[in-house]
C-alpha positions in Angstrom: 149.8 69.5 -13.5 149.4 66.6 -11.5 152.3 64.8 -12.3 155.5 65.6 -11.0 159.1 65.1 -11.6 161.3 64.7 -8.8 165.4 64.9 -9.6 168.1 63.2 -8.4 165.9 61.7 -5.8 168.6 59.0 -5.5 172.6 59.8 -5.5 174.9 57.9 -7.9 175.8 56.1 -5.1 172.9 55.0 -4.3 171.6 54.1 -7.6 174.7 51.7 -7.9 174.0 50.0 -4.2 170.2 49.3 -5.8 171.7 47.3 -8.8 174.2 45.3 -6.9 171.4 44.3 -4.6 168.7 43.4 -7.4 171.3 41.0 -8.9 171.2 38.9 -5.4 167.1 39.3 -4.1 164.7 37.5 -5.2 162.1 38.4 -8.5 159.3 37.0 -8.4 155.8 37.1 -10.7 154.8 40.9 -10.7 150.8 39.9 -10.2 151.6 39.4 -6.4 150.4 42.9 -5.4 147.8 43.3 -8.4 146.2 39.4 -8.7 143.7 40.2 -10.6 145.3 41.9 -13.2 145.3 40.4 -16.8 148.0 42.6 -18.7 151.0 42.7 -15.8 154.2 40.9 -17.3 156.8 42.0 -15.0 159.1 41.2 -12.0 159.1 42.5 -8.7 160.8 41.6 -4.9 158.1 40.7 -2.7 157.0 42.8 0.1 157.2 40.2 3.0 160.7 39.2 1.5 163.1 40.4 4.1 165.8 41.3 1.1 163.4 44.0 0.4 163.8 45.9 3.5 167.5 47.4 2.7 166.3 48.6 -0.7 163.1 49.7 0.4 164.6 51.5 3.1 167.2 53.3 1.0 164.3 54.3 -1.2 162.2 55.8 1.4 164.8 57.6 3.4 165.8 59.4 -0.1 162.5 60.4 -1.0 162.1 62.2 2.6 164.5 64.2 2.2 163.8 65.4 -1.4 161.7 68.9 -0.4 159.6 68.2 -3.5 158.4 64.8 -2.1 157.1 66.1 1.1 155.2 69.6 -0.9 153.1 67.0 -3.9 152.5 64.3 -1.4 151.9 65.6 2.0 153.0 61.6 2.9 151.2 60.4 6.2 152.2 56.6 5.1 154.4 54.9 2.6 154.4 51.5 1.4 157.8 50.1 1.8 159.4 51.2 -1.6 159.9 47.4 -3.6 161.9 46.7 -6.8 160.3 46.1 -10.1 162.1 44.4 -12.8 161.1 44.6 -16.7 163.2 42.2 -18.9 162.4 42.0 -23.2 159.1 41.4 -23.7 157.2 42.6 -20.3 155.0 45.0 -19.6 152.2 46.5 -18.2 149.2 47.3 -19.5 146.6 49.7 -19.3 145.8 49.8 -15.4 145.1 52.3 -12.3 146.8 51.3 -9.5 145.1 49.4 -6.5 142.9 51.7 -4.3 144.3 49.9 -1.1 147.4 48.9 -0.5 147.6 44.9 1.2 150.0 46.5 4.2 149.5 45.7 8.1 147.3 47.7 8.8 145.5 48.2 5.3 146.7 51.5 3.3 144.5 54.0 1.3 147.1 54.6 -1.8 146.5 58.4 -3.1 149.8 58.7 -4.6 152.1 56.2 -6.5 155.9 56.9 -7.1 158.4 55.6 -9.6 161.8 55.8 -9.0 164.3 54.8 -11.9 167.2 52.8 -11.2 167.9 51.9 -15.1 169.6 55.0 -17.4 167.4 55.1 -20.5 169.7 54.2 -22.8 170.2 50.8 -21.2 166.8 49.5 -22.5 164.6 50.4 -25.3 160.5 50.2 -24.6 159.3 50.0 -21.1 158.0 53.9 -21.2 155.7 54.8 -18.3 152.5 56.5 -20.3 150.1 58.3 -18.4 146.8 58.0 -20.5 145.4 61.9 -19.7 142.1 62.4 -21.7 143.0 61.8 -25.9 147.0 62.7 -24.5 149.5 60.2 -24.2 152.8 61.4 -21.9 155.9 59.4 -22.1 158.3 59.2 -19.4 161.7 57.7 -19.0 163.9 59.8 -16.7 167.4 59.5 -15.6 168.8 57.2 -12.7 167.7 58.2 -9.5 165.1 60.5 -10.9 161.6 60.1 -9.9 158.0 60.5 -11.0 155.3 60.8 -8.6 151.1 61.0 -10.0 147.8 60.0 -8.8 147.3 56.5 -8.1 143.9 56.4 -9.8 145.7 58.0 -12.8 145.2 55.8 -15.8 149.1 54.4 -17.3 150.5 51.7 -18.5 154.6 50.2 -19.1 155.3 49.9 -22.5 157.0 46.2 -23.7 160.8 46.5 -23.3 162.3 45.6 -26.8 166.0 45.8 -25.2 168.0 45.3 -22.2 166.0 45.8 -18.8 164.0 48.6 -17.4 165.0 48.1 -13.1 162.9 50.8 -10.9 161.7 50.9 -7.4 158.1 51.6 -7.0 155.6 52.8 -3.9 152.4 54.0 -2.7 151.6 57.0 -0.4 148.6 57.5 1.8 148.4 61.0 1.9 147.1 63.5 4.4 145.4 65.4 1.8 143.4 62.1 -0.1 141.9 64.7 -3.0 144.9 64.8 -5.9 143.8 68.6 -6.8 143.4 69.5 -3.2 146.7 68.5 -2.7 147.7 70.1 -5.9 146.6 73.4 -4.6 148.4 72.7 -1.4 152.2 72.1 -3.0 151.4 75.1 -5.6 150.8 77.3 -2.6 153.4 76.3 -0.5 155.8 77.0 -4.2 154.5 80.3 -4.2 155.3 80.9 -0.2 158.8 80.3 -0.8 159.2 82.7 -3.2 156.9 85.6 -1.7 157.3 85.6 1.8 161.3 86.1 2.0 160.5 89.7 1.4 157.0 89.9 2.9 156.1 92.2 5.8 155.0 90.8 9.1 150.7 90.9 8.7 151.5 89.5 5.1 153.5 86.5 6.5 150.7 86.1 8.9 148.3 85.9 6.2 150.2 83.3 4.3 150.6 81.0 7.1 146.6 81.6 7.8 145.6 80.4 4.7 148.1 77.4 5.0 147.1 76.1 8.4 143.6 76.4 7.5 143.4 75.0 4.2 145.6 71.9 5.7 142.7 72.0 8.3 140.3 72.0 6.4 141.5 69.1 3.9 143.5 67.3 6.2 143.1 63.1 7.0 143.8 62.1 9.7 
C-alpha cells in the first residue's frame, strides 16, 4: 500500500492554533501553484506570503517528529507546508500533482501530504479520492490526522456541499525518488523494529547490511 495514514500528526492544540490563524492570513485563488490547471476551485495562503511561515512551520516541525513520516518518506526536502481552504461548491478535480515544485532552488516532489485541520463532520463533500486502477478510495480523517501518497498518484477533492474543508498541504523530495522502492524501504524498516529487539548479534548485523545497502543503492542525493 502506497498510501499511508499518519495519526495525530498534529495535537489538539495545534489544530486549534491553525484555525485561529487561517481566519486572519490571506486566501487567495488555489491555481497559484498549479496555473495551468482547469478543474482547481479552491483557496490556498500563498507561499511567498510571510503569514504562511508560522503555519507552515508548525506543520513541518509536527510531521518530523511523527516516526511514521520519516520511515514512508525518507524526506531530503519539504515544501513549506501552506493552508488550503475549500468553501461550498470548490473542488478539485481529477489531477496528479506538479512534478516540480516552484521553490528556490527548484524541488523534485515524490511525495505529497495532507494534513486535516477540519473534523469531518464540520463539512459534507470535499473527500480526497485516490483514483487506483477501476478503485476509488475515500479519505476524510480526523483533525490533525494525515495522509501521505505519491505525488504522481492520480486524486481529486470532491465539491464541498457544507461548511468548509481547511487542511494544510505539502510536497516532499525524497531521498528514495521511486514510490515502491521507498515502499520496500519503510516496510523493512516496520519489520526491523519488531525482529531485531530479540535478534542475536550476526542477525542484527545482517539487518543493518541489507538496510545501508539498499539505502545505498536507491539513495538521491
Amino acid at each position: 500500500m502506497l498510501i499511508h495514514h499518519l495519526k495525530q500528526v498534529l495535537q489538539p492544540e495545534q489544530v486549534d492554533k491553525l484555525r485561529e490563524m487561517a481566519k486572519t492570513v490571506r486566501f487567495v485563488d488555489g491555481r497559484v501553484t498549479n496555473r495551468r490547471s482547469r478543474t482547481k476551485n479552491n483557496l490556498q495562503v500563498p507561499q511567498d506570503d510571510p503569514n504562511c511561515e508560522e503555519p507552515g512551520r508548525i506543520v513541518r516541525d509536527a510531521l518530523f517528529r511523527h516516526p511514521e513520516f520519516a520511515q514512508w518518506a525518507y524526506p531530503k526536502r519539504v515544501a513549506r507546508p501552506t493552508l488550503s481552504r475549500y468553501e461550498v461548491g470548490m473542488y478539485y478535480g481529477r489531477h496528479c500533482d506538479e512534478a516540480v515544485f516552484a521553490s528556490q532552488p527548484p524541488m523534485r516532489s515524490d511525495a505529497s501530504c495532507t494534513v486535516f485541520i477540519s473534523e469531518p463532520e464540520e463539512y459534507d463533500g470535499g473527500d480526497l479520492v485516490m483514483h487506483l486502477g477501476p478503485e476509488r478510495l475515500k479519505i476524510k480523517y480526523a483533525a490533525g490526522d494525515a495522509v501521505l501518497y505519491p505525488t504522481d498518484a492520480v486524486h481529486e477533492v470532491t465539491e464541498v456541499t457544507r461548511g468548509a474543508r481547511l487542511v494544510a498541504i505539502t510536497w516532499i523530495q525524497s531521498y528514495i525518488q521511486d514510490a515502491k522502492d521507498r515502499e520496500i524501504m519503510g516496510r523493512y524498516d516496520s519489520l526491523v523494529r519488531k525482529l531485531l529487539p530479540e535478534a542475536d548479534a550476526d542477525t542484527q548485523m545482517d539487518f543493518e547490511y541489507v538496510r545501508t545497502n539498499l539505502f545505498r543503492k536507491w539513495a538521491d542525493l
